[in-house]
N, C-alpha and C positions, 0 to 999 in steps of 0.2 A: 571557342567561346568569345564572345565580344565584349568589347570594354566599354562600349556603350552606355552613359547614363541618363536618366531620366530626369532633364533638368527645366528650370522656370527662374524669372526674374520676379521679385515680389518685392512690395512691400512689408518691413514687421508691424504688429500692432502692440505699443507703447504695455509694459507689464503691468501696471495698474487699470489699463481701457482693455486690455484681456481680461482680465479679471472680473471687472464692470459686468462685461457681454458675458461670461461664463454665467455671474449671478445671475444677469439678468433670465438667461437663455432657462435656466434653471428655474427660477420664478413661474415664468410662462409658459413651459411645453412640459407634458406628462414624458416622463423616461420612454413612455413605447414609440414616441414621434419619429424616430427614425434611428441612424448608427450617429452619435452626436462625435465633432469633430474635436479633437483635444485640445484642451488650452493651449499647448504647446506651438501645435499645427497652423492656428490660427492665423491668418495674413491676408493679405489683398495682393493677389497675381495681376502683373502687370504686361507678361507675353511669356507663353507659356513654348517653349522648346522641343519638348518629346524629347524620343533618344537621340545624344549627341555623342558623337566619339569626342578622345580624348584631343585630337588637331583641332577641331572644329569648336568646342569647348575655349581652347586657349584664344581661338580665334574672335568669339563672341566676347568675350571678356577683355581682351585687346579694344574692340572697341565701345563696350561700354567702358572703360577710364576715358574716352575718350569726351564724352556727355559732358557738356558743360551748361546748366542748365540750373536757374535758381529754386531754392528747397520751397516746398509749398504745403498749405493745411488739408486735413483731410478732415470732414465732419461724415461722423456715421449718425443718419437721421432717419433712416427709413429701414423697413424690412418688408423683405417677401421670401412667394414660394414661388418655385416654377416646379408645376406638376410633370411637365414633362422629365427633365432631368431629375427630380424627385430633389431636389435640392433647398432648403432653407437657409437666407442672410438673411443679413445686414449690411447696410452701404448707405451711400448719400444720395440723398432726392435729388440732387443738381453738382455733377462732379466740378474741382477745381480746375482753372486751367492747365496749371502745372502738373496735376496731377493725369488728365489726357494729353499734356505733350509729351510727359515720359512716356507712357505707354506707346504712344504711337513711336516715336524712337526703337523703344526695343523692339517694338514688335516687326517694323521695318527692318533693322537690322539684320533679325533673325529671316526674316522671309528674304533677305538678299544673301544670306549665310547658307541658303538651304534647307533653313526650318519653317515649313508650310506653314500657315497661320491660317485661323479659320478668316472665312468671309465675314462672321458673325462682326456688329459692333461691338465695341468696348465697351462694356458695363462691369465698372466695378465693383466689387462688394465683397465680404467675410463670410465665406460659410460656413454654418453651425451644423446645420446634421446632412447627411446623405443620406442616399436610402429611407427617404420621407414617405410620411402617408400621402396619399390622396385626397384625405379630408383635415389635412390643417386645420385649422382654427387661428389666423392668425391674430396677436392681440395687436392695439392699436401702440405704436413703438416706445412712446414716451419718458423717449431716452433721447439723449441729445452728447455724444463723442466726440472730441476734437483734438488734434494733436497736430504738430508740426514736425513735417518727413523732411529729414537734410539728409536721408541716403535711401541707397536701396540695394537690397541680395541679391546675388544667386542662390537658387536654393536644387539643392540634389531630391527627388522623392524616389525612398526606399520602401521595401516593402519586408517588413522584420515581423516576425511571431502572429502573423495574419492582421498586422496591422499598420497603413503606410505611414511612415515617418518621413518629417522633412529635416534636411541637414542645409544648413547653412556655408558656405563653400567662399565666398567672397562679396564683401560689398564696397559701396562707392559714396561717397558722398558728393551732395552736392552743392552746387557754388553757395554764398550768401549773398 
């Protein structure tokens, strides 16, 4: 059996702007919209790892302490769908700069650790439901989230009672 875990760097989102996005998500979309993501769950993935054993793990995290790199805002001001991956956020219509240096950091990191990274650009955002319709309706966002990130996790994704959970495993803060 492997000891392999299923891990990603993320940002959290702030417990009063989860909250916010829960209402709001709740406001705007009928219950059948798709399998909606838990409050809990909620966050913006910054480079996403797959399975890591447990050497390789210590090793990524060795050198995220290493990141020296000043805290930056993140405004959630936009939403979509992507019908392909059937996926609904939210995210910002023009990311921060500090917010696409960290990413590219870890995601570099990891793609020199061993952990493949897609081709795909970095587009960040919070996702609300999976397993979405086809025919969204999305409303016009008229929400405006802002918060100040001076850290970031690791987060472990489990998969408990048919439903994935994230576990927070180690974070880092960053300079001021």
């Amino acid at each position: 059996m492997s000891d392999d875990r299923r891990l990603f760097f993320a940002v959290e989102v702030p417990d009063a702007i989860r909250q916010e996005i829960i209402d709001w998500r709740a406001r705007h979309f009928p219950d059948d919209t798709g399998r909606p993501v838990a409050a809990a769950s909620l966050h913006l993935t910054l480079a996403f790892l797959g399975e890591v054993s447990a050497a390789k793990s210590q090793a990524l995290c060795a050198q995220a302490a290493r990141i020296r790199q000043p805290g930056f805002s993140i405004t959630l001001d936009d939403a979509g769908h992507w019908p392909r991956s059937r996926v609904v956020w939210v995210g910002p219509r023009r990311a921060e700069r500090g917010l696409l240096q960290l990413a590219s950091l870890l995601r570099a990191q990891a793609a020199r650790s061993g952990c493949p990274q897609r081709s795909l650009p970095f587009l960040p955002h919070i996702t609300l439901w999976r397993q979405a319709r086809h025919d969204i309706a999305l409303p016009a966002p008229g929400f405006l989230w802002r918060w100040q990130v001076d850290s970031f996790t690791l987060f472990e994704s489990q998969f408990q009672s048919g439903r994935v959970r994230y576990r927070a495993l180690e974070s880092w803060t960053l300079s001021q």
